[in-house]
VOLOMAR-448453 format. One line per field, with one value per residue: residue number from 1; residue in three letters; x, y, z of N, C-alpha, C, O in turn. Coordinates in pm, whole numbers. Example, Ala and Ser with C-alpha at 12.3 -4.5 7.8 and 13.67 -1.06 7.14 Angstrom:
# residues 2
pos <- 1, 2
code <- ALA, SER
n.X <- 1319, 1285
n.Y <- -569, -225
n.Z <- 780, 708
ca.X <- 1230, 1367
ca.Y <- -450, -106
ca.Z <- 780, 714
c.X <- 1320, 1290
c.Y <- -330, 3
c.Z <- 780, 787
o.X <- 1424, 1341
o.Y <- -332, 114
o.Z <- 846, 804
END
This chain:
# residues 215
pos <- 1, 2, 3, 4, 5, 6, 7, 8, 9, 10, 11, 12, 13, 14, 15, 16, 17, 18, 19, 20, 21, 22, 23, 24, 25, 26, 27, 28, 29, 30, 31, 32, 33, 34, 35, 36, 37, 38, 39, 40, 41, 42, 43, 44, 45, 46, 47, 48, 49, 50, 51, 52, 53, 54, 55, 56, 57, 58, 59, 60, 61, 62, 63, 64, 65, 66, 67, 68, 69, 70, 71, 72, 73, 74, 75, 76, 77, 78, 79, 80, 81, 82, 83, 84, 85, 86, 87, 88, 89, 90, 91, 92, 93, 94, 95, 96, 97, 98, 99, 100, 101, 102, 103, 104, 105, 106, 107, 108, 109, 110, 111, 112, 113, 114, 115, 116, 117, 118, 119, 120, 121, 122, 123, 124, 125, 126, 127, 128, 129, 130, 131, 132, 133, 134, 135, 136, 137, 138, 139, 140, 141, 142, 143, 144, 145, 146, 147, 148, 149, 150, 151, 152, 153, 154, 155, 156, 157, 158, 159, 160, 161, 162, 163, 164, 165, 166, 167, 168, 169, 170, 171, 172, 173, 174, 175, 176, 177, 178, 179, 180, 181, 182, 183, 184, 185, 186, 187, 188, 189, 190, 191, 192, 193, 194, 195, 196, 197, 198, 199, 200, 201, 202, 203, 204, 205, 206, 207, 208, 209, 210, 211, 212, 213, 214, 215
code <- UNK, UNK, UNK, UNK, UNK, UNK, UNK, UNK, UNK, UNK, UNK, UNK, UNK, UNK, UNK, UNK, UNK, UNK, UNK, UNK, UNK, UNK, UNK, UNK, UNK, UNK, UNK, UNK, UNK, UNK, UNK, UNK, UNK, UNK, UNK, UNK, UNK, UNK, UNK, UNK, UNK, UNK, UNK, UNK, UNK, UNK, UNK, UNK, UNK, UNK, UNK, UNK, UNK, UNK, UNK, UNK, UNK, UNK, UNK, UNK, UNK, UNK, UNK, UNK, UNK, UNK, UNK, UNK, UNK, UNK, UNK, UNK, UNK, UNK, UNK, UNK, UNK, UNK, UNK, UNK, UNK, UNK, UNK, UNK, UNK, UNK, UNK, UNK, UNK, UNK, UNK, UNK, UNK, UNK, UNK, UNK, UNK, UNK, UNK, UNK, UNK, UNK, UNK, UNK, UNK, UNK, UNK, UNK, UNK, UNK, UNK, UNK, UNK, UNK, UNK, UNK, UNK, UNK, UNK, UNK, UNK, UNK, UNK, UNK, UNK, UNK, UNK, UNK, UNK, UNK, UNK, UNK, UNK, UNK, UNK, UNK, UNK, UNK, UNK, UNK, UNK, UNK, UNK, UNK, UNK, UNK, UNK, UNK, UNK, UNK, UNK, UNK, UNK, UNK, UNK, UNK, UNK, UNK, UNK, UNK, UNK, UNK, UNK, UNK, UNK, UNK, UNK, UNK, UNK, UNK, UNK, UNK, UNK, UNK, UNK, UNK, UNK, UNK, UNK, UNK, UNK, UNK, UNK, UNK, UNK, UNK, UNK, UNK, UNK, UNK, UNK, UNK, UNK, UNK, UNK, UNK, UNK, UNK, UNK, UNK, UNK, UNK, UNK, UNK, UNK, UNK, UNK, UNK, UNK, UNK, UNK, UNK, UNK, UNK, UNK
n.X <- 797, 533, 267, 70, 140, 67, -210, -292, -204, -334, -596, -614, -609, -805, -995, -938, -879, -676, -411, -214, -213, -146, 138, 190, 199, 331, 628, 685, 715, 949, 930, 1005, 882, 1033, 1099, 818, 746, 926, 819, 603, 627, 697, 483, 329, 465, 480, 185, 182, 303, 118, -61, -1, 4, -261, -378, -259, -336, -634, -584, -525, -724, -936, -845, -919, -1181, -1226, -1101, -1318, -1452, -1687, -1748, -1875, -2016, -2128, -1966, -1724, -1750, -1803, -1591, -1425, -1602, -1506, -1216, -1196, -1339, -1182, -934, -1019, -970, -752, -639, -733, -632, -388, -379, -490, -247, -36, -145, -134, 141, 234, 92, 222, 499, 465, 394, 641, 833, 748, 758, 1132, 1177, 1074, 1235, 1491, 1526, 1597, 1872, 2169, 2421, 2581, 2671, 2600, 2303, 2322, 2375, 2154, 1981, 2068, 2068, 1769, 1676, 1813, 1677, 1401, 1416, 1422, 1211, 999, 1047, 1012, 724, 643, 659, 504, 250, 201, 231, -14, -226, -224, -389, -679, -798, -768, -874, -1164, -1164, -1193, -1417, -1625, -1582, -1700, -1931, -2039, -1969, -2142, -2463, -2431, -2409, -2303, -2185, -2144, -2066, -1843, -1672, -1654, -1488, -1304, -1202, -1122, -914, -604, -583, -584, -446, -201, -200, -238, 27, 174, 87, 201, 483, 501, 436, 626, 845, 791, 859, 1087, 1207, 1117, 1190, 1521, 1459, 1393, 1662, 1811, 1688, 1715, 1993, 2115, 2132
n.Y <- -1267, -1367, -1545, -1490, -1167, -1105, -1122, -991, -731, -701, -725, -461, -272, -316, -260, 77, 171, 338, 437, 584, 377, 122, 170, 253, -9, -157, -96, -183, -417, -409, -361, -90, 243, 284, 42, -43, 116, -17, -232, -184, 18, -247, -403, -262, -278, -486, -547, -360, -505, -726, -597, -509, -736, -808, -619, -681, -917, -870, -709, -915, -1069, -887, -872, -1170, -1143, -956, -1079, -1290, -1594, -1724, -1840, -1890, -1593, -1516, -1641, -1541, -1271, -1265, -1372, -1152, -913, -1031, -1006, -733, -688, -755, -635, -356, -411, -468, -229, -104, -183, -130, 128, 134, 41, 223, 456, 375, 328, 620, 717, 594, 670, 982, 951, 847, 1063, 1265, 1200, 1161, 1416, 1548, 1447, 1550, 1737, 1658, 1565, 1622, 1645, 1803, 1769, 1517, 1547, 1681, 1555, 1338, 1484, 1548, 1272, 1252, 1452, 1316, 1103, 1168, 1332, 1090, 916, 1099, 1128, 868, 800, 1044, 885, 646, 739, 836, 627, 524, 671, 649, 419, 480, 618, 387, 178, 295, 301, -20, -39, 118, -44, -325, -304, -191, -402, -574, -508, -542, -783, -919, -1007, -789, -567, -659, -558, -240, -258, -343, -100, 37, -111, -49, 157, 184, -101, 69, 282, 94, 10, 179, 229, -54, 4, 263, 163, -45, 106, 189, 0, -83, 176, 149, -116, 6, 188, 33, -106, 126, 172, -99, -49, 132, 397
n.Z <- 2071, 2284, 2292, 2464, 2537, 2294, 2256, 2522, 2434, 2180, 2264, 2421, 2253, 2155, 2350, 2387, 2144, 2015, 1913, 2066, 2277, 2212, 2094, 2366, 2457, 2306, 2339, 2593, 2540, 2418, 2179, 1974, 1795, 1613, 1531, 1434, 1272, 1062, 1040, 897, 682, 580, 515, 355, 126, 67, 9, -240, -371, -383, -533, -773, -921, -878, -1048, -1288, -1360, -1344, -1605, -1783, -1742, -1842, -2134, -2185, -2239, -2426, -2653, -2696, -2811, -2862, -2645, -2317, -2250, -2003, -1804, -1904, -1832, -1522, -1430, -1476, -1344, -1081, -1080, -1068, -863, -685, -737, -671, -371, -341, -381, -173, 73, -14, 33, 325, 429, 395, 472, 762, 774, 761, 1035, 1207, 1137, 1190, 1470, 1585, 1494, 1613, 1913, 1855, 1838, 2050, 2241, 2174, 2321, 2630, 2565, 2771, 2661, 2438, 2199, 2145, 2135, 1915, 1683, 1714, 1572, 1363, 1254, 1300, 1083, 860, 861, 865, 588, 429, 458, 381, 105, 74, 140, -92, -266, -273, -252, -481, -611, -522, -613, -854, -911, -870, -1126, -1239, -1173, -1193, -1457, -1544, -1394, -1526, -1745, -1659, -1617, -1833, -1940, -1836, -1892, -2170, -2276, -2509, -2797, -2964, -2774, -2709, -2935, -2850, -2616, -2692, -2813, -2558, -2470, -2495, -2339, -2124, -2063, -2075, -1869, -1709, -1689, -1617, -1368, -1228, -1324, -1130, -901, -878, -810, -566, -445, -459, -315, -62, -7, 36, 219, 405, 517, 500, 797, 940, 960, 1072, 958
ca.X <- 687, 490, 122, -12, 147, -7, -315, -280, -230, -494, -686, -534, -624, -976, -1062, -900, -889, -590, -228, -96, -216, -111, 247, 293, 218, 427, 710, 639, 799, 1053, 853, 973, 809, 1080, 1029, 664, 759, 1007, 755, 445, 686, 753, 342, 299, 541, 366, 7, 196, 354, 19, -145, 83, -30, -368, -407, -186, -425, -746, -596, -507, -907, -1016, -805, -973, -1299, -1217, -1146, -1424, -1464, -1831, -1730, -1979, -1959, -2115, -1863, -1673, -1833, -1831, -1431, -1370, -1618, -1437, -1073, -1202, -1367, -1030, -838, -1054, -978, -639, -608, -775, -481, -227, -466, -495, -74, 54, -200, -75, 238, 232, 47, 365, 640, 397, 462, 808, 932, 699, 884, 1220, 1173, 1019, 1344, 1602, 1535, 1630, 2032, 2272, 2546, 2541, 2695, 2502, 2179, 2325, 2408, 2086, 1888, 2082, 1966, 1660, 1640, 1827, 1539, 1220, 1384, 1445, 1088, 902, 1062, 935, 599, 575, 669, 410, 91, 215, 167, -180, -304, -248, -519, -815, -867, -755, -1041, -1325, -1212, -1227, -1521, -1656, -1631, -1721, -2081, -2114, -2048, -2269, -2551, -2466, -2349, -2300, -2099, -2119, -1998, -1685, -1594, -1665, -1420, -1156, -1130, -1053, -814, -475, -560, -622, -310, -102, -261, -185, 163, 223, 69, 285, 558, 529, 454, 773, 968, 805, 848, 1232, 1249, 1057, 1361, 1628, 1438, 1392, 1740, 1886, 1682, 1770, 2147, 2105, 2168
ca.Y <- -1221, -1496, -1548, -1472, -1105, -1062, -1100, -848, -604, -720, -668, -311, -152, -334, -172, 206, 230, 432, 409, 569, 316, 89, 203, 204, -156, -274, -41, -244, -557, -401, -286, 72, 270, 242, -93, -74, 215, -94, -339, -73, -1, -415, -475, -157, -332, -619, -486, -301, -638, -807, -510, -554, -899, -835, -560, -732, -1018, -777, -682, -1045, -1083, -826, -941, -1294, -1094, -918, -1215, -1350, -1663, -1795, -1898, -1875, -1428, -1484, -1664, -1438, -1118, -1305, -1360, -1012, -859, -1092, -925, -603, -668, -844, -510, -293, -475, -431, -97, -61, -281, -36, 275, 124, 25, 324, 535, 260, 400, 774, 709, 568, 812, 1087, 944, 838, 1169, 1368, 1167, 1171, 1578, 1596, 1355, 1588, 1822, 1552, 1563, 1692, 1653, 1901, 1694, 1382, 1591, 1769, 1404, 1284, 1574, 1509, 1172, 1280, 1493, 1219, 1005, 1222, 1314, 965, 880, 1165, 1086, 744, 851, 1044, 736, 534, 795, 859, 499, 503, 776, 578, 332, 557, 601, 220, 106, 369, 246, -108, -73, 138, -163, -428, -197, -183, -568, -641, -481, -588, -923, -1029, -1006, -611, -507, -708, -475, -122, -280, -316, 10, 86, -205, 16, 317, 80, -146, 192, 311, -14, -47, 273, 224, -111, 72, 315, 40, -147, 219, 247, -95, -51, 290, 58, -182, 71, 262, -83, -142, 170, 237, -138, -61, 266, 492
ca.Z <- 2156, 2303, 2250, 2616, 2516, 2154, 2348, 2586, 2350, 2082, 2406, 2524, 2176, 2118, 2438, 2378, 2002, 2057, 1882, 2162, 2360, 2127, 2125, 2469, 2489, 2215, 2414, 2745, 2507, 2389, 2067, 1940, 1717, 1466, 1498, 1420, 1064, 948, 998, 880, 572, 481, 502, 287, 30, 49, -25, -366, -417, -421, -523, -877, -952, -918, -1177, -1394, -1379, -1418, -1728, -1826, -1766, -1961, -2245, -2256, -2234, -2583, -2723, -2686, -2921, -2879, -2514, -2249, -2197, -1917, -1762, -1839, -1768, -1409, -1390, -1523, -1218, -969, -1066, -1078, -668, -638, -720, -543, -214, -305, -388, -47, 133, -22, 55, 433, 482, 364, 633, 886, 791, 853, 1147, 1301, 1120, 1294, 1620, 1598, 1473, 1715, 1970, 1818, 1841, 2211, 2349, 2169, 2453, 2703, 2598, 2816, 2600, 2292, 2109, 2094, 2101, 1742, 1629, 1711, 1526, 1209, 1205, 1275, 963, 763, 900, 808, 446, 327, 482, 279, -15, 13, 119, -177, -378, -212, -277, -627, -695, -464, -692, -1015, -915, -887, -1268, -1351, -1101, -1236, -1582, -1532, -1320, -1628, -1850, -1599, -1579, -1962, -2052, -1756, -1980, -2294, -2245, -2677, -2923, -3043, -2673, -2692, -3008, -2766, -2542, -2736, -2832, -2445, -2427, -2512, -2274, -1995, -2073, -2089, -1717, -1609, -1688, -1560, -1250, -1212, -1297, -991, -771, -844, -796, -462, -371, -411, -227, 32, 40, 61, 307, 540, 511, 592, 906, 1032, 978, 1168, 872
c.X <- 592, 341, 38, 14, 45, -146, -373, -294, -317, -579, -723, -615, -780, -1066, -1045, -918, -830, -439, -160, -70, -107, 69, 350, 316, 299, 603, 757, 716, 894, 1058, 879, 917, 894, 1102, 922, 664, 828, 904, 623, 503, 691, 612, 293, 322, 478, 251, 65, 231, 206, -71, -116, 22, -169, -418, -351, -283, -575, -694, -610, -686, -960, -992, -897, -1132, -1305, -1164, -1177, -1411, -1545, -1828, -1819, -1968, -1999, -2055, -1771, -1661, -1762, -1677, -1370, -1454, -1591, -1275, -1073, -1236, -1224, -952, -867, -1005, -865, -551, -653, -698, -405, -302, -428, -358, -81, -21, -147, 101, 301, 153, 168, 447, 570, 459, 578, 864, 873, 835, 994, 1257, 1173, 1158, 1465, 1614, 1613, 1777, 2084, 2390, 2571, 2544, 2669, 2373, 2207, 2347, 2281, 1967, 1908, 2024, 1829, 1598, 1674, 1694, 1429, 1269, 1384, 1286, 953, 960, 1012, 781, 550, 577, 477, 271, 140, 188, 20, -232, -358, -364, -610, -859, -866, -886, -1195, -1281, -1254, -1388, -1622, -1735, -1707, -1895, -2163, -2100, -2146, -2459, -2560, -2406, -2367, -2186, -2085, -2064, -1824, -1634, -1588, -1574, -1312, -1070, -1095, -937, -619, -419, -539, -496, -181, -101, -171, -36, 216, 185, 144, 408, 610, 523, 580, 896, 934, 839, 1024, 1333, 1221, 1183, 1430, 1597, 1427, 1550, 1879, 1826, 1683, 1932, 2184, 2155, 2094
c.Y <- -1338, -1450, -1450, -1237, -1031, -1075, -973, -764, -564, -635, -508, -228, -223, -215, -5, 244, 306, 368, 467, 482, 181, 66, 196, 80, -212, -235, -134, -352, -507, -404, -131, 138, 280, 121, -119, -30, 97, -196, -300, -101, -141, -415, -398, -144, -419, -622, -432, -392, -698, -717, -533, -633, -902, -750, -555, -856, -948, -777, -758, -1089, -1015, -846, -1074, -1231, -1039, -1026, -1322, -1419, -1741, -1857, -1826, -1707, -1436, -1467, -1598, -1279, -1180, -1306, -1189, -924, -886, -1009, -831, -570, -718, -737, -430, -348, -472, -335, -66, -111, -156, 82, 246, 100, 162, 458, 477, 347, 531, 803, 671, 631, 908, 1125, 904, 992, 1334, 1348, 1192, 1346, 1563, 1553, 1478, 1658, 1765, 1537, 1699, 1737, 1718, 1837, 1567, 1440, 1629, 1661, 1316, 1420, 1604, 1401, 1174, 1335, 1402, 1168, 1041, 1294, 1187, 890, 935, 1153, 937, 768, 882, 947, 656, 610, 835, 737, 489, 580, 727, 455, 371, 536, 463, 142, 182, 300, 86, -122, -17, 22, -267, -392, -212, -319, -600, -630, -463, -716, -1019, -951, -838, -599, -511, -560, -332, -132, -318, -220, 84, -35, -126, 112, 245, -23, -22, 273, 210, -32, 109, 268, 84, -89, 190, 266, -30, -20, 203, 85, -119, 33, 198, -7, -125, 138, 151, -109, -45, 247, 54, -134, 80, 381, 628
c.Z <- 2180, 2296, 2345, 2580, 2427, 2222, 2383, 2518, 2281, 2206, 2395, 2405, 2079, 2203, 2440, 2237, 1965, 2010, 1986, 2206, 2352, 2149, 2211, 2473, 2478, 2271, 2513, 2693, 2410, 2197, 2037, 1842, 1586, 1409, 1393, 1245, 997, 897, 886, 705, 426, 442, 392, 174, -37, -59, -178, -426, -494, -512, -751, -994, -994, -1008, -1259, -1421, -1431, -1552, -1821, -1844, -1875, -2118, -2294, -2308, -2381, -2672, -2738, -2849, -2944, -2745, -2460, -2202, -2104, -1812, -1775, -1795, -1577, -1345, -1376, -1392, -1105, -987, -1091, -900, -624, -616, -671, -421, -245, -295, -267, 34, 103, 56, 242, 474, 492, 473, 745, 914, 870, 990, 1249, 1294, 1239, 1423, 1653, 1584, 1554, 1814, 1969, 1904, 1949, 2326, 2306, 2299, 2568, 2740, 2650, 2729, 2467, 2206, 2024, 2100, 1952, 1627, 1598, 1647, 1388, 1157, 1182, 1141, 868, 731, 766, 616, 398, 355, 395, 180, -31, 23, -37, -280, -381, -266, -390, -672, -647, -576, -839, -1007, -943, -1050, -1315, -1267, -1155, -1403, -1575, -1473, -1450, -1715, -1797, -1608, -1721, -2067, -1960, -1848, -2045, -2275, -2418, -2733, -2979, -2885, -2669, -2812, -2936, -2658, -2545, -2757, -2697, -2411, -2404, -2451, -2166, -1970, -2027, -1940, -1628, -1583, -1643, -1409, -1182, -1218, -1164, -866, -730, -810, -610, -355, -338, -321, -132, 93, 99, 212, 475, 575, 594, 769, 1006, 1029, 1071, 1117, 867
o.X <- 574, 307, -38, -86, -30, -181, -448, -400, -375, -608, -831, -682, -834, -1148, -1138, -974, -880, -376, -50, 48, -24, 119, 471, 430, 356, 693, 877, 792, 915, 1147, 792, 887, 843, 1118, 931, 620, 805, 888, 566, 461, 690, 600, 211, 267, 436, 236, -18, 205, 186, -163, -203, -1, -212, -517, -355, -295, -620, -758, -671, -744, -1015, -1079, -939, -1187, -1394, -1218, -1118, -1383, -1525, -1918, -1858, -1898, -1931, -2052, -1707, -1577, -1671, -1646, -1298, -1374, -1625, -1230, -970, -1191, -1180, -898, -779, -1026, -813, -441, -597, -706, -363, -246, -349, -342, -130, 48, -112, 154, 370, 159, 188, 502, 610, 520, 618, 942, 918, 943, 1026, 1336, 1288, 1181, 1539, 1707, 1706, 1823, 2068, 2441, 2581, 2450, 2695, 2297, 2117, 2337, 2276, 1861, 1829, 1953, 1770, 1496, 1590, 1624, 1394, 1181, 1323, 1247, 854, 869, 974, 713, 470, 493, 386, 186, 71, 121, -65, -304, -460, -415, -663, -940, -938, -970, -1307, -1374, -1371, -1464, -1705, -1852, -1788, -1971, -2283, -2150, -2244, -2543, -2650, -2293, -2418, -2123, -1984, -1960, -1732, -1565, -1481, -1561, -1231, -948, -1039, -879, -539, -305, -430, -448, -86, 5, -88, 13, 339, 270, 153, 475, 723, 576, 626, 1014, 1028, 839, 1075, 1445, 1327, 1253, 1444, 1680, 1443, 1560, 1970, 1883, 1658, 1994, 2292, 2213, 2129
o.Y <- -1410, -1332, -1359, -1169, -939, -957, -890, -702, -456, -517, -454, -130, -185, -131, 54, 351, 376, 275, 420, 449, 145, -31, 171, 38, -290, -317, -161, -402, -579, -435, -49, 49, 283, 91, -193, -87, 89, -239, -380, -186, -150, -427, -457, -63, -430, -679, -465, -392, -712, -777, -563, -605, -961, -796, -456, -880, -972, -849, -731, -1130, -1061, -840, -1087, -1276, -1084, -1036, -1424, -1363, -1831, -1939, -1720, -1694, -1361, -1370, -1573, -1207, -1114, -1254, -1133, -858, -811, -954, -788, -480, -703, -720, -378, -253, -474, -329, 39, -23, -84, 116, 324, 151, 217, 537, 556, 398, 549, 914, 727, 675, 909, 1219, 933, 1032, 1449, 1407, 1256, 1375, 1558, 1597, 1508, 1636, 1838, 1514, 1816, 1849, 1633, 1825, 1529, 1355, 1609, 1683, 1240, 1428, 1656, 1399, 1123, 1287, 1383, 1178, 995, 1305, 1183, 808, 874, 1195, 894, 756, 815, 939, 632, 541, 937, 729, 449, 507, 746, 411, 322, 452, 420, 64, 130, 250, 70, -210, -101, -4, -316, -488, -234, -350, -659, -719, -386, -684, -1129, -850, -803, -663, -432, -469, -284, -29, -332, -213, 193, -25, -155, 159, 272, -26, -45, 324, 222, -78, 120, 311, 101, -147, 199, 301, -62, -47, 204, 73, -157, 12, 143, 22, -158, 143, 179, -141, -73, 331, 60, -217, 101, 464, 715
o.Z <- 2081, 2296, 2311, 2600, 2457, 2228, 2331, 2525, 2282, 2222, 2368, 2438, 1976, 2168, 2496, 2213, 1877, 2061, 2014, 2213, 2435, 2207, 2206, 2490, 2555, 2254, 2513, 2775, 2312, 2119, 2067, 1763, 1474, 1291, 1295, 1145, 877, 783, 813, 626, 303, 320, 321, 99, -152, -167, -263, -546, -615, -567, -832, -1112, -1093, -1066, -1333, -1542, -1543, -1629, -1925, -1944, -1975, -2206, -2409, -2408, -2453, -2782, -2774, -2955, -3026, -2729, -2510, -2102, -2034, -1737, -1673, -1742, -1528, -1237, -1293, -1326, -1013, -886, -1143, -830, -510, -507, -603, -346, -133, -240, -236, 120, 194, 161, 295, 584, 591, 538, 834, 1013, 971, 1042, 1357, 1395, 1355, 1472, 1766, 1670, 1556, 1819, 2070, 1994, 1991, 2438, 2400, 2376, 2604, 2851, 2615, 2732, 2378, 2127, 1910, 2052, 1870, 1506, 1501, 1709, 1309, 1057, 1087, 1091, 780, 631, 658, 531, 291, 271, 355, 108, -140, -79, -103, -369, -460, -322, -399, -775, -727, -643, -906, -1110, -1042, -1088, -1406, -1312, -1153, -1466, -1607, -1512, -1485, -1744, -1876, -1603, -1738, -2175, -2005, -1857, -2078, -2240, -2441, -2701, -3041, -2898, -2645, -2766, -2972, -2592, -2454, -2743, -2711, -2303, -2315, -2458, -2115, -1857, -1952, -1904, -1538, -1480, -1648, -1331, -1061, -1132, -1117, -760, -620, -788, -530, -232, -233, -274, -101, 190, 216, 303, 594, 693, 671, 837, 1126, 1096, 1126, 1188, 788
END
């Protein structure tokens, strides 16, 4: 797609604010909307990819933070509320793909539906209405993948944010010990919520894979 295009469109849906609009455009170049779910899907991967990393690193923070060894706390009080804004903003990435997402299934499988009407031929209309259902189960089963791992953030961000709140105003030496004793629940969150990330990041795969092989 050449630049002078990507333009245009940027353009088309500054000015409307409109996924139809949107849609048609990317149509007009030979952009379909199952195009748009593979690509919606990869970015959506992505964001759990990165999303991963960075509350595996939070936790890695809060660790140095409990053992604390006469090193500057403020410093790291200061790291530890930087990879806690770090994981917010990425829990908000996954939160914002994965809407990006069903915003496109939506309209693909509205579509999909409205065209069966369209065949003449019984037989490739009953062909194309199996796929269709193939389609939209292997899509809501990843969905729910995808907001079963969104969900597991919420508490690992109010706890972190928790602690980030209560070394901020104690910033010595007795806090660190009050913050150990959440170190194991918070590890145990975490690795569960990395755990459903890397499930949905595989459905993700499978699911990119079989809708470019035309499965």
């Amino acid at each position: 797609m050449t630049k002078r295009i990507l333009v245009v469109i940027t353009a088309l849906i500054a000015l409307s604010g409109c996924q139809s609009a949107y849609y048609a455009a990317m149509e007009k170049v030979g952009v379909h909307k199952r195009d748009i779910l593979v690509d919606r899907v990869e970015e959506a991967r992505d964001a759990q990819d990165d999303a991963q990393e960075q509350f595996a690193d939070a936790l890695a923070q809060y660790q140095a933070v409990i053992q604390f060894d006469g090193a500057e706390l403020e410093t790291l009080y200061n790291r530890f509320k930087d990879e806690y804004d770090d994981s917010a903003a990425a829990a908000q990435e996954v939160t914002d793909r994965i809407n990006q997402v069903e915003q496109v299934a939506e309209a693909l499988f509205d579509e999909w539906t409205d065209e069966l009407s369209q065949y003449q031929n019984a037989a490739l209309r009953a062909q194309s209405a199996q796929q269709l259902k193939s389609t939209q189960r292997r899509y809501s089963a990843l969905l729910r993948t995808m907001r079963q791992a969104e969900k597991r953030m919420a508490p690992v961000l109010s706890a972190l944010n928790d602690n980030v709140l209560y070394l901020k105003h104690n910033l010595n030496a007795r806090a660190i010990g009050a913050l150990k004793g959440e170190f194991a629940g918070l590890q145990q969150n975490i690795d569960r919520l990395i755990s459903d990330m890397e499930r949905a990041i595989q459905e993700s795969d499978a699911f990119i894979r079989d809708m470019e092989t035309g499965q």
